[in-house]
N, C-alpha and C positions, 0 to 999 in steps of 0.2 A: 625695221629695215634700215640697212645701211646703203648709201652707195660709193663704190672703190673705184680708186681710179689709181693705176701703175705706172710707173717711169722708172729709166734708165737699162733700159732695154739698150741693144746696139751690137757693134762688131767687133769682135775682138777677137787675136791670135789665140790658138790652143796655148798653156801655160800662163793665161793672163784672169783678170780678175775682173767682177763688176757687182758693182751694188744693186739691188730689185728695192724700190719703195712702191707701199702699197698705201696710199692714205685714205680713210674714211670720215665720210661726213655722220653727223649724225651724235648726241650727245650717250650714248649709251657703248662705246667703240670698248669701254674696259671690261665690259663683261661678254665682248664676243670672243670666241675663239677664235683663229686664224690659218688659215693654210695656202700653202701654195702648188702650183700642179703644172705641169706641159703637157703642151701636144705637139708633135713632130709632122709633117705632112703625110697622111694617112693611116697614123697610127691613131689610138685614144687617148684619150685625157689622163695622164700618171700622175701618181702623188708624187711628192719632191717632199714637203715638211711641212708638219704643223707646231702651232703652238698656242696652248691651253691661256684663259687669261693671267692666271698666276705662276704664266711663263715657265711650265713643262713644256719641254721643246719631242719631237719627234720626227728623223728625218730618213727617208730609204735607204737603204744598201747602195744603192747607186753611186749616191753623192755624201754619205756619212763622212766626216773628217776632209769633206771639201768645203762641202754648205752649210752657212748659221743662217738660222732664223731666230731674228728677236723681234722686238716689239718696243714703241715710245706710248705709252698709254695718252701719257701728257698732250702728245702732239698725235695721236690716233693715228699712228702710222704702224705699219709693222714691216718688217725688213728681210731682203733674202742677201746674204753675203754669201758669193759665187765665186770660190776660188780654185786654181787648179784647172782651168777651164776646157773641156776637150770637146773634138767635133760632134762626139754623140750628145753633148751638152744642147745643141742649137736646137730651139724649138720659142712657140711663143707660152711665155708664161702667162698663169694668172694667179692671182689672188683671190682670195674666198674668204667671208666670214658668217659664222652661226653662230648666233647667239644661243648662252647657254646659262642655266645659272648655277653649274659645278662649276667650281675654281681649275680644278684640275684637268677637267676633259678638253682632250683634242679628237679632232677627225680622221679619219685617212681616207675614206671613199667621198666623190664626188657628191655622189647623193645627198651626201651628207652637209652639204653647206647649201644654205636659200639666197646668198648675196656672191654675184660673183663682178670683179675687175673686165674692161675691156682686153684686158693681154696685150703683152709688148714682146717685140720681137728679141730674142736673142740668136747670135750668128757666129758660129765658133769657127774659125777656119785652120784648116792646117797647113 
């Protein structure tokens, strides 16, 4: 069990940019996988990105070639860079991790991760 805790949630113009950190306690953070996910008000929980401990990255249709997600194993953090930013973007995120012991594997459904971030707001306006 990890637990995650998210920042740099906030407001920002359509066109603009913002970092997502996701940090974990807990001494085993290299061998979890990672992902990140919203939910918009009344919609469900979507995938955004994940990424595997040996940092295969995997991110949706939505936000491909807007959003990076990487990972500082050293400092158990793992990171969403949100660029390009547009109204449909605004939702609260979270961070998620499941531990795994493939190097390789990542997630994409919710189900799929046992640790989840309280979520931070993001607010795209136009």
């Amino acid at each position: 069990q990890v637990q995650l805790v998210e920042s740099g949630g906030g407001l920002v113009q359509a066109g603009g940019s913002l970092r997502l950190s996701c940090t974990a306690s807990g001494r085993t953070f290299r061998t979890y996988a990672m992902g990140w996910f919203r939910q918009a008000p009344g919609k469900e929980r979507e995938f955004v990105a994940a990424i595997s401990w040996s940092a295969n990255t995997y991110a949706a249709d939505s936000v491909k070639g807007r959003f990076t997600i990487s990972r500082d194993n050293a400092k158990k953090t793992a990171y969403l860079q949100m660029n390009s930013l547009k109204p449909q973007d605004t939702a609260v995120y979270y961070c998620a991790a499941q531990a795994t012991y493939h190097s390789g594997n990542y997630y994409l459904r919710p189900g799929d991760y046992e640790n989840w971030g309280q979520g931070t707001q993001v607010t795209v306006s136009s």
